[in-house]
N, C-alpha and C positions, 0 to 999 in steps of 0.2 A: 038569513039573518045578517050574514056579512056585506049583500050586499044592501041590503038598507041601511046600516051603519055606512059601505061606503059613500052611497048615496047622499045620505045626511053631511056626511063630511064633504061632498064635493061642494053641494048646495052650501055649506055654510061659508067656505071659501071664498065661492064666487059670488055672494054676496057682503065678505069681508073686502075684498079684492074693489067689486065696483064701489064702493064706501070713498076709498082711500085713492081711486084715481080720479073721483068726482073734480071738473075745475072747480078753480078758484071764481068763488061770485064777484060780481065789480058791484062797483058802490053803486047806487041806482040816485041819479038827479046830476047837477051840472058845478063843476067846480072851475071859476075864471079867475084872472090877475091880467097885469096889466104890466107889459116892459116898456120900454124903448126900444124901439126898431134901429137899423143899420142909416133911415134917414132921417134919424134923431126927433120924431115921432113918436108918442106914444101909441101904444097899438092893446087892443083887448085880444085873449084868448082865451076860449074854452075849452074844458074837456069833460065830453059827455058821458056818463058810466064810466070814471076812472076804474080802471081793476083795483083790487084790495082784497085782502091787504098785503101794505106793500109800499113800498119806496116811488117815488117819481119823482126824478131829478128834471128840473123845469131846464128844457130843450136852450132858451133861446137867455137864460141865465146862470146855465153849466158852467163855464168856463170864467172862475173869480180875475183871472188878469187880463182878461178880452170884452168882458160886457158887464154891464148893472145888473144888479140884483132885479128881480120883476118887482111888483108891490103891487098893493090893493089887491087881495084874495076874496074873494068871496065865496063860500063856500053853500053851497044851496044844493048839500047832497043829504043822503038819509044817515051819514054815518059821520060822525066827528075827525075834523084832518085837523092834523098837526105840521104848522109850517116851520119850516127849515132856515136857517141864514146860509147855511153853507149846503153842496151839493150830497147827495147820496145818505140824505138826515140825519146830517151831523153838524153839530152849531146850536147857537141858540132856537131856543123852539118857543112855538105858541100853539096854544090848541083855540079849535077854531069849533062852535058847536054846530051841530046839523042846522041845515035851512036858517043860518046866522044873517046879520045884518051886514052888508059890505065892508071890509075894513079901510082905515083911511090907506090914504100914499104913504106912509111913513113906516107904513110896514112891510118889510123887504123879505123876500124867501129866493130861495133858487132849487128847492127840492120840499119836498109833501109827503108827506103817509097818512094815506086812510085806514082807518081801523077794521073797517068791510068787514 
């Protein structure tokens, strides 16, 4: 008897256990913007299955006393991102719905969270 009780207690563990170390899913579909490069060019970038959820401070518009803000987000993933004015999503926000229509130039991020 005791040990089918321990049994059942291992088994329940180790099925609590792998639950809670499961990763984290990425957003499934492609989310792009648009900076200005270092040769004062605009340039497109994508990122394909962002992880989420979760913060993504935009690489090449991290730094507010060193570079512009990115702009034109398009977001054409399965899960609603919300964009940033300031790094590490913080600042003014915008939500952006799944598989949305491009947004104009006029709208600047430097950081993103998908809700994944």
């Amino acid at each position: 008897m005791r040990l089918r009780h321990s049994l059942a207690a291992v088994c329940g563990a180790l099925a609590l256990t792998a639950t809670l170390a499961s990763p984290a899913h990425a957003t499934t579909g492609d989310f792009s913007y648009r900076f200005v490069g270092l040769d004062g060019y605009p340039q497109w970038v994508t990122l394909h299955d962002p992880a989420g959820p979760g913060c993504i401070t935009i690489p090449e518009a991290a730094d507010p006393s060193s570079s512009e803000p990115a702009f034109a987000p398009h977001n054409d993933t399965d899960d609603f991102a919300t964009v940033f004015t300031e790094p590490d999503c913080t600042g003014d926000s915008w939500t952006l719905r799944p598989h949305g229509r491009p947004a104009s130039d006029r709208l600047k991020l430097r950081s993103v969270w998908f809700a994944g």
